[in-house]
C-alpha positions in Angstrom: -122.7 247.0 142.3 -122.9 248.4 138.8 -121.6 247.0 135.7 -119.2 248.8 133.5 -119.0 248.4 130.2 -115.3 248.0 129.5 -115.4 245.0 131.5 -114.1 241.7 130.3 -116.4 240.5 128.3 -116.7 243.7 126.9 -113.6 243.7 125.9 -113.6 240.0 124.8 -116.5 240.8 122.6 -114.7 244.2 120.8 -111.5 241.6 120.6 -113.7 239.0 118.8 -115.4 241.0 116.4 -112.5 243.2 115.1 -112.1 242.5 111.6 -108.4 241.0 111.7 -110.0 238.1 114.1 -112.9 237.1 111.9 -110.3 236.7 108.9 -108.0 234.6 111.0 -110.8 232.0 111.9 -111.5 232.1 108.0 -108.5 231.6 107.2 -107.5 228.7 109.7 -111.0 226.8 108.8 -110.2 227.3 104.8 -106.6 226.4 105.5 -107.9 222.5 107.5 -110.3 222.3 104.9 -107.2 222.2 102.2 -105.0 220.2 104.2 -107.7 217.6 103.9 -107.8 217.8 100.1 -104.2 218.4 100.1 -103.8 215.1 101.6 -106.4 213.3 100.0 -104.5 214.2 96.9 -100.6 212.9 98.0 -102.8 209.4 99.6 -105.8 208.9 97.1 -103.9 210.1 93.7 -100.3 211.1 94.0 -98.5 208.1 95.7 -100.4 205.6 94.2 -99.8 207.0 90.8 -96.2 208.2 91.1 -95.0 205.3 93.6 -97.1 202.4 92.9 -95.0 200.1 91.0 -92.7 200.6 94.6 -95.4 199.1 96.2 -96.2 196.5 94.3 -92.9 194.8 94.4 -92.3 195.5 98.6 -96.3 193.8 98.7 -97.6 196.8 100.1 -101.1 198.7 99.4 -99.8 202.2 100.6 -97.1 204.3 101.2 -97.3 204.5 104.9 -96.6 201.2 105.6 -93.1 201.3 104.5 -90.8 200.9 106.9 -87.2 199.9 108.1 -86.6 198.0 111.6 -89.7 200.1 113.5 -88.6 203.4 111.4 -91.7 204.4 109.8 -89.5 206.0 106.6 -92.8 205.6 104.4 -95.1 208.0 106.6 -92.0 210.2 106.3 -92.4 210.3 102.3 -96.1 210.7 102.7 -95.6 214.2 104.4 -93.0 215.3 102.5 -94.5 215.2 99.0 -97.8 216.5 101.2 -95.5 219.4 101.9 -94.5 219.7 98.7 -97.8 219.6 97.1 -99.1 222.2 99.7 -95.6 224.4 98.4 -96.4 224.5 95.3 -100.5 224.8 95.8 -99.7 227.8 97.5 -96.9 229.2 94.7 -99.2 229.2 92.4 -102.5 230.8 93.9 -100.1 233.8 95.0 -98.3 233.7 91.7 -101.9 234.1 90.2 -102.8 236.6 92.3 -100.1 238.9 92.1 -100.4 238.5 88.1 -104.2 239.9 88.3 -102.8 242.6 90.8 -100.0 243.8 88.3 -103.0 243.8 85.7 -105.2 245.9 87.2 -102.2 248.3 88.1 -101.5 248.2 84.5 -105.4 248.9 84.0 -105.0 252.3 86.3 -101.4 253.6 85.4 -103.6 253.3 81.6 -106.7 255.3 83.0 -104.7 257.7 84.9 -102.9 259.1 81.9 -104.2 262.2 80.1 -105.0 261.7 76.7 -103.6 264.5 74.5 -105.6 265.7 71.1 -104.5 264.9 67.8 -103.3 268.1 65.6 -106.6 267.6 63.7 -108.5 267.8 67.2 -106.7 270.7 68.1 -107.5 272.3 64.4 -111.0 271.4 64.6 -111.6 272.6 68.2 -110.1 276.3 67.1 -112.5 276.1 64.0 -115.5 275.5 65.8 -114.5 278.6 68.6 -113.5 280.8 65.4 -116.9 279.8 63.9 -118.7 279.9 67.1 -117.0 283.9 67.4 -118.0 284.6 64.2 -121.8 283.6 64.4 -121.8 285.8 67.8 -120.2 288.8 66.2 -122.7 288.9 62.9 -125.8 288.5 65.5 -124.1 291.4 67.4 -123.9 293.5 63.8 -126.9 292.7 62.8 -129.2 293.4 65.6 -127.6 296.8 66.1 -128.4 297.7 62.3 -131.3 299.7 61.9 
């Protein structure tokens, strides 16, 4: 029984290595690998800087101990000024980015538009035809005078 090639791993492999899949893995492996430092940054920096004279008088070393007859309101906290951090992260890398975009379209419109000659380059461009004209006609005159 012979193979065919549009088969399913054959297709599996064309689904894999189309472009849009490869920059989806990227992208979810770059996205974990923030949401670690993300949360490193809220647990390690943030809370203890922002909440930590909260902690100090409720005896606690970090924020996600707090809590309220089994409700874990402190954990709560944690993730939301995670999700806040990770907001604004993220406002301002595409705030960044659409400023360099609107740059570089500045940068084109720029290139794109002719650049007219000054009067004095127009005046100098007819001298230099009138005196190129003039050279050719006195080497015309000149050669056919005996």
């Amino acid at each position: 029984m012979a193979r065919s090639n549009s088969g399913f791993w054959a297709d599996f492999q064309k689904f894999i290595m189309q472009g849009n899949v490869i920059d989806l893995a990227v992208a979810v492996i770059i996205g974990a690998a923030f949401g670690k430092i993300v949360d490193s940054l809220v647990k390690d920096i943030l809370t203890p800087a922002i909440l930590q004279p909260v902690l100090q008088q409720l005896n606690l070393q970090n924020l996600e101990e707090l809590s309220y007859y089994g409700i874990k309101y402190g954990l709560f906290l944690s993730n939301v000024i995670s999700f806040l951090v990770i907001a604004l992260s993220i406002f301002v890398i595409i705030r960044a980015f659409e400023k360099a975009q609107r740059k570089i379209s500045r940068q084109e419109a720029i290139a794109e538009v002719p650049i007219e000659p000054t009067e004095a380059e127009k005046l100098m461009e007819s001298q230099g035809r009138l005196t190129a004209s003039i050279e050719r006609l006195t080497q015309a005159v000149s050669s056919k005078t005996p």
